[in-house]
MIKOL-438135 format. One record per residue (C-alpha): residue in one letter; x, y, z. Coordinates in nm, 2 decimals, decimal comma, always signed. Each point is the difference from the previous one (the first is absolute). Layout:
<sites>
{"A" {X Y Z}}
...
</sites>
This chain:
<sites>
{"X" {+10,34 +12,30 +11,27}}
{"X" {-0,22 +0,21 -0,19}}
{"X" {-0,37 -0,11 -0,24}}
{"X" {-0,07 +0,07 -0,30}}
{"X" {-0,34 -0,02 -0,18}}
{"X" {+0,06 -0,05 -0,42}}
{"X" {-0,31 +0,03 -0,16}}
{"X" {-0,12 +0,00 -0,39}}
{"X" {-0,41 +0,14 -0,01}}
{"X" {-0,16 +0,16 -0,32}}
{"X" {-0,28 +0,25 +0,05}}
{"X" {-0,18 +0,07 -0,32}}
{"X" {-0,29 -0,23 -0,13}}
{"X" {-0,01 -0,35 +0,24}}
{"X" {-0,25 -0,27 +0,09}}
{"X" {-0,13 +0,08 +0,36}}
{"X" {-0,30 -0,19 +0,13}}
{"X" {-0,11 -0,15 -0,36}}
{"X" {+0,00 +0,37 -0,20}}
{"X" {+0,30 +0,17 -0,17}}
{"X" {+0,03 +0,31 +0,24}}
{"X" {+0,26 +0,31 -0,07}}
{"X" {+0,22 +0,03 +0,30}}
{"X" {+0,24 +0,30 +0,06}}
{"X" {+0,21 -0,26 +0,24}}
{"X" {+0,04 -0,32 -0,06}}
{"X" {-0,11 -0,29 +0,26}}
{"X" {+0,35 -0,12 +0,11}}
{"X" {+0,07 +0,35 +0,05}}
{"X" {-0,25 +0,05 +0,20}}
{"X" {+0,13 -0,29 +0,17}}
{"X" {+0,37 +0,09 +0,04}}
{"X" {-0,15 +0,28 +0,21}}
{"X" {-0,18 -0,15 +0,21}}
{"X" {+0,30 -0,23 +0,06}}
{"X" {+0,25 +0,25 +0,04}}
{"X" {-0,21 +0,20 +0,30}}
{"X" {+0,00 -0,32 +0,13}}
{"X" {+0,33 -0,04 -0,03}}
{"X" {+0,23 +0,29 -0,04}}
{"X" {+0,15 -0,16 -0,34}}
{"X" {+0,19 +0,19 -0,20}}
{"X" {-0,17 -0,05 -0,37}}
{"X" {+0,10 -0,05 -0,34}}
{"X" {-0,22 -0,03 -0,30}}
{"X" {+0,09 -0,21 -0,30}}
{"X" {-0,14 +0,16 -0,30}}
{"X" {+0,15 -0,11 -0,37}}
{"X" {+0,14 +0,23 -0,20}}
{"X" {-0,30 -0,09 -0,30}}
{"X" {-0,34 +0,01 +0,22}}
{"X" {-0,27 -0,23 -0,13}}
{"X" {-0,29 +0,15 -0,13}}
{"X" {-0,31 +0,20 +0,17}}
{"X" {-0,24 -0,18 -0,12}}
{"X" {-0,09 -0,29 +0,23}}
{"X" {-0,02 -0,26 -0,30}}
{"X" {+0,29 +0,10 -0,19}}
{"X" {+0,17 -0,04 +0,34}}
{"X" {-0,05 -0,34 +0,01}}
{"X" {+0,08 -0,10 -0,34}}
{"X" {+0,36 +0,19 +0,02}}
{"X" {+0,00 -0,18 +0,38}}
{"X" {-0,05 -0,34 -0,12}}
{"X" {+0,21 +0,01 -0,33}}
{"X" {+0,32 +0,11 +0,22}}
{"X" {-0,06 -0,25 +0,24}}
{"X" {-0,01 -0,27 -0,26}}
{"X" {+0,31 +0,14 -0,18}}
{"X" {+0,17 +0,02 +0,38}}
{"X" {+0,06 +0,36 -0,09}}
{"X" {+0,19 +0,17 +0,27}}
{"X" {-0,08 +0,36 -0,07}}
{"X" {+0,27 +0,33 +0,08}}
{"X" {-0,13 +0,13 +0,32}}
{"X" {+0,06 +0,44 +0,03}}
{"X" {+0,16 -0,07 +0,30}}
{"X" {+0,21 -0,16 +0,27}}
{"X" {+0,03 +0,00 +0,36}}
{"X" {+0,38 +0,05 +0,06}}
{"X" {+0,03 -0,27 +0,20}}
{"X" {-0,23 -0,26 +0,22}}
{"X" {+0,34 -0,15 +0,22}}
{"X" {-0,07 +0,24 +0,29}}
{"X" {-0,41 -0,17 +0,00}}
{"X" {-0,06 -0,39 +0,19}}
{"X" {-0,39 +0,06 -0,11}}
{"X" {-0,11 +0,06 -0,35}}
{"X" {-0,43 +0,02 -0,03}}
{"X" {-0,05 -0,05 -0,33}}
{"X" {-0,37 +0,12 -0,17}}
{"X" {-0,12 -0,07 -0,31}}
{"X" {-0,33 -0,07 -0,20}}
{"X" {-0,09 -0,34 -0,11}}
{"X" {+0,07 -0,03 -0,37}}
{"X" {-0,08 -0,29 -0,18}}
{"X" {+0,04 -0,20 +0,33}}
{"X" {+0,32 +0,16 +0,11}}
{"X" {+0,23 +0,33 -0,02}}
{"X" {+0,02 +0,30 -0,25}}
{"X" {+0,31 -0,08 -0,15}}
{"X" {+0,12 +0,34 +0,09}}
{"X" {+0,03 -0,19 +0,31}}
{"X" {+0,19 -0,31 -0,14}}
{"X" {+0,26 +0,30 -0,07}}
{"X" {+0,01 +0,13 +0,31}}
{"X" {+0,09 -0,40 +0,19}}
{"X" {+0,24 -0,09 -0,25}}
{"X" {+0,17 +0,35 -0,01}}
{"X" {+0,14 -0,03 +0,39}}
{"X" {+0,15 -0,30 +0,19}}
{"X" {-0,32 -0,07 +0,29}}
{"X" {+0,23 -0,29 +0,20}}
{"X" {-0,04 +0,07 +0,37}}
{"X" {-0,29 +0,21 -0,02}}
{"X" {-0,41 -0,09 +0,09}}
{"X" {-0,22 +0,11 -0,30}}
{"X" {-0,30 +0,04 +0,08}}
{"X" {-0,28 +0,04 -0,28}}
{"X" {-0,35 +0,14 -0,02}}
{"X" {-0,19 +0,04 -0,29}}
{"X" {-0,35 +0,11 -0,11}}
{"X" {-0,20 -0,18 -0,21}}
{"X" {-0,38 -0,01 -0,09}}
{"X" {-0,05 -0,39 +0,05}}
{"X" {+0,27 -0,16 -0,08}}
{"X" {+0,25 +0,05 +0,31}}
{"X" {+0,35 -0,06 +0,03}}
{"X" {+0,02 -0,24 -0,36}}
{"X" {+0,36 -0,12 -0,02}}
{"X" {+0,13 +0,31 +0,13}}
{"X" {+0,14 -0,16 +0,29}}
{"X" {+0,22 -0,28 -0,18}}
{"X" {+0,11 +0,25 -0,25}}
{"X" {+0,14 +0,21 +0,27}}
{"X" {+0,19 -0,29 +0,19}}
{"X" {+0,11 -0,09 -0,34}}
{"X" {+0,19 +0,28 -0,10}}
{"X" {+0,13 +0,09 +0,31}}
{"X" {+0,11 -0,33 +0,14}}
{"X" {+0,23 +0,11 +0,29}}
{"X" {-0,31 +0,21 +0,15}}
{"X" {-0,26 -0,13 +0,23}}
{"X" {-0,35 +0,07 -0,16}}
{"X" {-0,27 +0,06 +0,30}}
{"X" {-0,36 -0,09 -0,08}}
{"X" {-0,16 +0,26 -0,26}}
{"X" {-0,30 +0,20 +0,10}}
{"X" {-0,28 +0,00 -0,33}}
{"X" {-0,22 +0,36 +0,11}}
{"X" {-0,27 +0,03 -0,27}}
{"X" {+0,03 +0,29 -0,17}}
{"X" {-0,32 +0,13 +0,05}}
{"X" {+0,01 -0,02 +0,40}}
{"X" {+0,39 +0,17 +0,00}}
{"X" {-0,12 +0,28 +0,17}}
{"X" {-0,14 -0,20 +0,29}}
{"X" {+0,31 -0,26 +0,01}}
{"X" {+0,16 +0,14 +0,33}}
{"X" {-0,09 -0,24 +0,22}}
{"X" {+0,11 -0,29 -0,26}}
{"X" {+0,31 +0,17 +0,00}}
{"X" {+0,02 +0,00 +0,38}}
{"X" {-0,10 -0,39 +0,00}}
{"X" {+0,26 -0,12 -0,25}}
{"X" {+0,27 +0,24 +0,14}}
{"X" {-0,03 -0,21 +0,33}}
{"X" {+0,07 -0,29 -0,18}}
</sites>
């Protein structure tokens, strides 16, 4: 059975090592391609239909008030299908202590019983959140490996972390 790495990153303005940076590629994108050398994935990226702002702080704000309306936002696209995958590694970045909800979309949008998920987020301090739970609770029939938190500011170097949690 074939992998398959679905990721949601932003680029734009972010908070890397304790400044607002501008980056042309987001941090978990960064990551998904690290992971799929690694692993010869095939790769999907969620992106919503409405992207949130540029600007790091307006960002936020639009993050957190769909996260506490539990917003489920139209994503552009969809992978066909994800029967003919057993592995799914799922990337995000940590928003408000879990998942863009652009990614709540994604896991309630396909039926995930029978396959591993396997999630990996970037973050700058505050690791995996609730992410984790959130997964195994909308997608009951899967089994949820261990998340890997890679802080966004160290992506680029993440490799062997990626090697490490890969081995289990």
């Amino acid at each position: 059975m074939a992998e398959l790495i679905a990721f949601y990153s932003r680029g734009d303005e972010n908070y890397v090592n304790g400044i607002i940076k501008t980056l042309s590629k987001g941090n978990t994108e960064i990551a998904a391609s690290i992971l799929q050398k690694l692993t010869g994935a095939d790769v999907f990226r969620i992106e919503p239909t409405q992207p949130y702002s540029k600007d790091y702080n307006e960002c936020i704000a639009q993050a957190q008030e769909d996260q506490r309306r539990g917003a489920r936002p139209e994503l552009k696209h969809w992978p066909e299908s994800i029967d003919g995958y057993d592995t799914v590694y799922l990337g995000y970045p940590n928003y408000w202590g879990t998942m863009p909800m652009a990614v709540f979309t994604f896991l309630t949008h396909f039926d995930f019983s029978g396959k591993t998920i396997k999630p990996f987020c970037t973050h700058e301090g505050s690791g995996l959140g609730s992410s984790v739970e959130d997964i195994r609770k909308l997608c009951p029939g899967a089994k949820v490996d261990k998340g890997l938190a890679i802080r966004g500011g160290n992506v680029v170097q993440s490799k062997k972390e990626f090697e490490t949690w890969m081995k289990g």
